[in-house]
N, C-alpha and C positions, 0 to 999 in steps of 0.2 A: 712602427714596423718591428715586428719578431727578428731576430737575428739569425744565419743564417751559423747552423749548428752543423754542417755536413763535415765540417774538420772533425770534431769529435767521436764520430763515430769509430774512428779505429781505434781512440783514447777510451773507449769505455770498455769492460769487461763484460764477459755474460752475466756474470752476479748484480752488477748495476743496471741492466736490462730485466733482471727479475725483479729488483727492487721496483723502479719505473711499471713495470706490467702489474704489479701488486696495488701501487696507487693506483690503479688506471682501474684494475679490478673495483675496488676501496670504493671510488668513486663515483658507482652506480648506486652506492646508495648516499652515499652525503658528498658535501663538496669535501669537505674535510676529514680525511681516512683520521681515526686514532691511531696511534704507535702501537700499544699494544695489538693492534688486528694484525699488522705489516708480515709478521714472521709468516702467520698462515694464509695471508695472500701472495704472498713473495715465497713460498715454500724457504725461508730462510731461516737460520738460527738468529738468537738475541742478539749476536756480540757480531754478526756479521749485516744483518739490521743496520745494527749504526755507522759500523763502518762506509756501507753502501751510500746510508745517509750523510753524511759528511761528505760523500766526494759528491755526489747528484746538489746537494744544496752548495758548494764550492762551484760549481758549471751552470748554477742556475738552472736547473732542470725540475727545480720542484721549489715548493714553499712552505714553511714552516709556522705555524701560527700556536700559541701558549695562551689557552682563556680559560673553559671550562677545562678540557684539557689539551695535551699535546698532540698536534692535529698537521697533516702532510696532507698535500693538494699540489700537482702537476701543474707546471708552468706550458705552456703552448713550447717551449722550446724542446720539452722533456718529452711532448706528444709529436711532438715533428719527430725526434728522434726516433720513435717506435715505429712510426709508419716507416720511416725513411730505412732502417733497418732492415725492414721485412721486405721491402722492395730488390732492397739489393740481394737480401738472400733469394730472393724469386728472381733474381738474372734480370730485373726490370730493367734499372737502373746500373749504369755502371763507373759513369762519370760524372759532378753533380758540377753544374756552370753557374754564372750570373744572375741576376733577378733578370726577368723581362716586365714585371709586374707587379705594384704595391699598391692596393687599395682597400678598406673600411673592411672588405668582408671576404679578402683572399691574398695572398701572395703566391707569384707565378715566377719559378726560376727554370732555367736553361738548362736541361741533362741529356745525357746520352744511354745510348745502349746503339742496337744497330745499323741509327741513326740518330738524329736531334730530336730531342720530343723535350712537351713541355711537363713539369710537376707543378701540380696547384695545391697549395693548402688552402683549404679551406678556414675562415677566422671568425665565422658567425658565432655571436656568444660571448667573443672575449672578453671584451666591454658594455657587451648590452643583451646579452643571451634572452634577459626579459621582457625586451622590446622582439626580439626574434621569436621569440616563444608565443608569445601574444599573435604574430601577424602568419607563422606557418606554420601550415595543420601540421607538419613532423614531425610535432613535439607536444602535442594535444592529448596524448595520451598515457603521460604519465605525472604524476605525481613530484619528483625528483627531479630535475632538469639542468644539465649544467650545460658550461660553453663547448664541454668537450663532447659531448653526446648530441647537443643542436650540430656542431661542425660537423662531426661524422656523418649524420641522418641525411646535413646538406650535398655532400659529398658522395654518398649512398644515392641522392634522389639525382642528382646529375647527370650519375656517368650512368646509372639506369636508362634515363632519357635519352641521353646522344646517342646510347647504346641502340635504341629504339630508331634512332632517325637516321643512323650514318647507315650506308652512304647518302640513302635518298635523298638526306637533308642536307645541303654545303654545313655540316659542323665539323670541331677538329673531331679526328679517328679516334676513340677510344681503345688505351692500350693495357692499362692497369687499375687496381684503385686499392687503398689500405688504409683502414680509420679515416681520416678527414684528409684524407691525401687522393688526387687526380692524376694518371698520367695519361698523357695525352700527346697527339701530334703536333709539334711544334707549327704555329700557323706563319708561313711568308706575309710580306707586305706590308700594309703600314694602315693604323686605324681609319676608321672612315673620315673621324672627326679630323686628321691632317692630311687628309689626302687632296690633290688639287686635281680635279676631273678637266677636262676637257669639255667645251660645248656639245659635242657633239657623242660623249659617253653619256652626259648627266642622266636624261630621260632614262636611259638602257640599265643602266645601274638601278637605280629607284625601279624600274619594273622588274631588274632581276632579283633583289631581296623581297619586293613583295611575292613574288612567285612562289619565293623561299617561304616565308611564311604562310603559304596557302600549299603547298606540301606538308609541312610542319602539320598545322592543320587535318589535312587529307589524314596523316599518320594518327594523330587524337593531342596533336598540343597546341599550347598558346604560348608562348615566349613570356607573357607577363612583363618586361622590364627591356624594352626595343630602342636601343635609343642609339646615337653615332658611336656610343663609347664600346660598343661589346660587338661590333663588327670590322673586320679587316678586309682590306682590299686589295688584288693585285693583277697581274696582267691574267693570269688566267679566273679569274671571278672574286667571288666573296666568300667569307664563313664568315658566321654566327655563332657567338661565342656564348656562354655565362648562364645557363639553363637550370641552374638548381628551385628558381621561383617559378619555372614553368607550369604551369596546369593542363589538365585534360580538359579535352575539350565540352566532355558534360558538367562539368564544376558551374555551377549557379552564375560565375560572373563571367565567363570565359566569352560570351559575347564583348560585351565591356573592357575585360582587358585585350582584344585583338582590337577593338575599336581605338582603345589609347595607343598599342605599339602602330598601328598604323598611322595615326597623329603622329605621334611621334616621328617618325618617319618620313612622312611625305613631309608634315612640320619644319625638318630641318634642311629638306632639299628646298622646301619654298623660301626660307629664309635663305638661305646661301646661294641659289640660283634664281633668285625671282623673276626674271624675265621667258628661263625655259622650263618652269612647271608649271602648266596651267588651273586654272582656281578651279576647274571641273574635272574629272568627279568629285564630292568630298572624303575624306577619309570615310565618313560612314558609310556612303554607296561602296567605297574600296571593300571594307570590311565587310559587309553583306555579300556582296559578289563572292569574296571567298570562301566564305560562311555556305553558302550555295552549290559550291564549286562549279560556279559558272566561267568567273574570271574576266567576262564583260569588262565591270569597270577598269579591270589594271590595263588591257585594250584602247582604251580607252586616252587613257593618258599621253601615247604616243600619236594619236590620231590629230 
């Protein structure tokens, strides 16, 4: 887990904010900015260069590495600072709260402005940028690829999407977004995967998320990655959560992956309710039907 850097922020000066936007600059073209370049990415002098540098590598904001030569590289905590920055100069953000969320490929904490909304960093890259790079087209087109450019691209390709589907779609509202930072509406309720339904919700539930996805659909996406972890539930419905691997719907495999979120899906209602989801349709008839925009088989299911 990245450490939560929001204390810092009144501790830093604008000069260490230049320095930070210098490497950040730096680092479109190598992972490793050299020293000597910093001044004229950092519009900084030599002797105020290092100064900068001493307090950013003292906060862990960046990293320093001495091989061929003397070479500075942005730490995720130093990029959370930049986005987190700009936010609050944009009135986004005004209060930054708790985590709600730590996992493999984002961290999701509790802020305010003029209500609760949530901030998602973004973390694709940090430790395997090249497994990321390899499996989403986001990043297919350049030469040069770091974790901080897959994160941003994923973050870019997200709030695009929700952008695209709110309201139509139960997603949270998109409110902001900056480098590999999300803000968004804080969602109520409590995940699918711990939620304890009632007999006589189960069926209702399962046919209201697939609906969701056959909107989703209707609009040009495919969720890609459907499963109990990236949805919430509460008295008044669901959202759907975690859209950065989303696809359009004319993408070569986009049949294929509606047909796994929907496995997925019905998958995990049939295992946890097995007596109230019936073994007919199969996910494939589900996925065709909505592919059609017939909707038959989700019909189907409560029949």
């Amino acid at each position: 887990m990245v450490r939560n850097v929001a204390g810092l922020l009144p501790e830093l000066e604008d000069e260490d904010y230049y320095l930070l936007s210098g490497v950040e600059q730096g680092m479109r073209f190598s992972e490793w900015v050299q020293r000597e370049k910093l001044p004229s990415f950092a519009n900084l002098t030599e002797e105020e260069i290092d100064y900068r540098l001493e307090r950013c590598l003292k906060r862990g904001l960046i990293e320093k590495k001495t091989i061929q030569y003397e070479g500075y590289t942005l730490q995720f905590e130093g990029y959370d600072l930049l986005a987190l920055r700009s936010l609050v100069e944009r009135d986004t953000i005004s209060e930054f709260g708790s985590p709600l969320g730590v996992g493999k490929e984002s961290d999701v904490y509790e802020v305010r402005s003029y209500k609760p909304l949530a901030l998602k960093y973004h973390r694709e890259g940090y430790t395997n940028f090249r497994e990321v790079h390899k499996e989403r087209d986001y990043t297919s087109d350049r030469d040069h690829v770091s974790w901080m450019y897959t994160a941003r691209k994923a973050a870019e390709r997200e709030y695009g999407i929700i952008e695209e589907l709110y309201p139509e779609v139960s997603v949270p509202q998109p409110i902001d977004q900056n480098r590999h930072a999300i803000v968004m509406e804080k969602m109520d309720g409590v995940e699918l995967s711990r939620a304890k339904l009632e007999d006589q919700q189960v069926v209702g539930v399962l046919e209201l998320l697939l609906s969701e996805l056959a909107r989703a659909h209707e609009i040009g996406y495919v969720h890609a990655d459907m499963s109990e972890y990236n949805i919430f539930i509460d008295e008044s419905g669901v959202t759907i959560f975690d859209w950065p691997q989303a696809v359009s719907t004319d993408h070569d495999n986009a049949s294929e992956f509606l047909e796994r979120d929907v496995d997925n899906l019905v998958g995990y209602f049939r295992r946890k309710y097995p007596q109230l989801i019936p073994e007919d349709p199969t996910p494939a008839d589900i996925a065709a039907s909505i592919e059609d925009g017939s909707f038959g088989a989700l019909d189907d299911l409560s029949e």
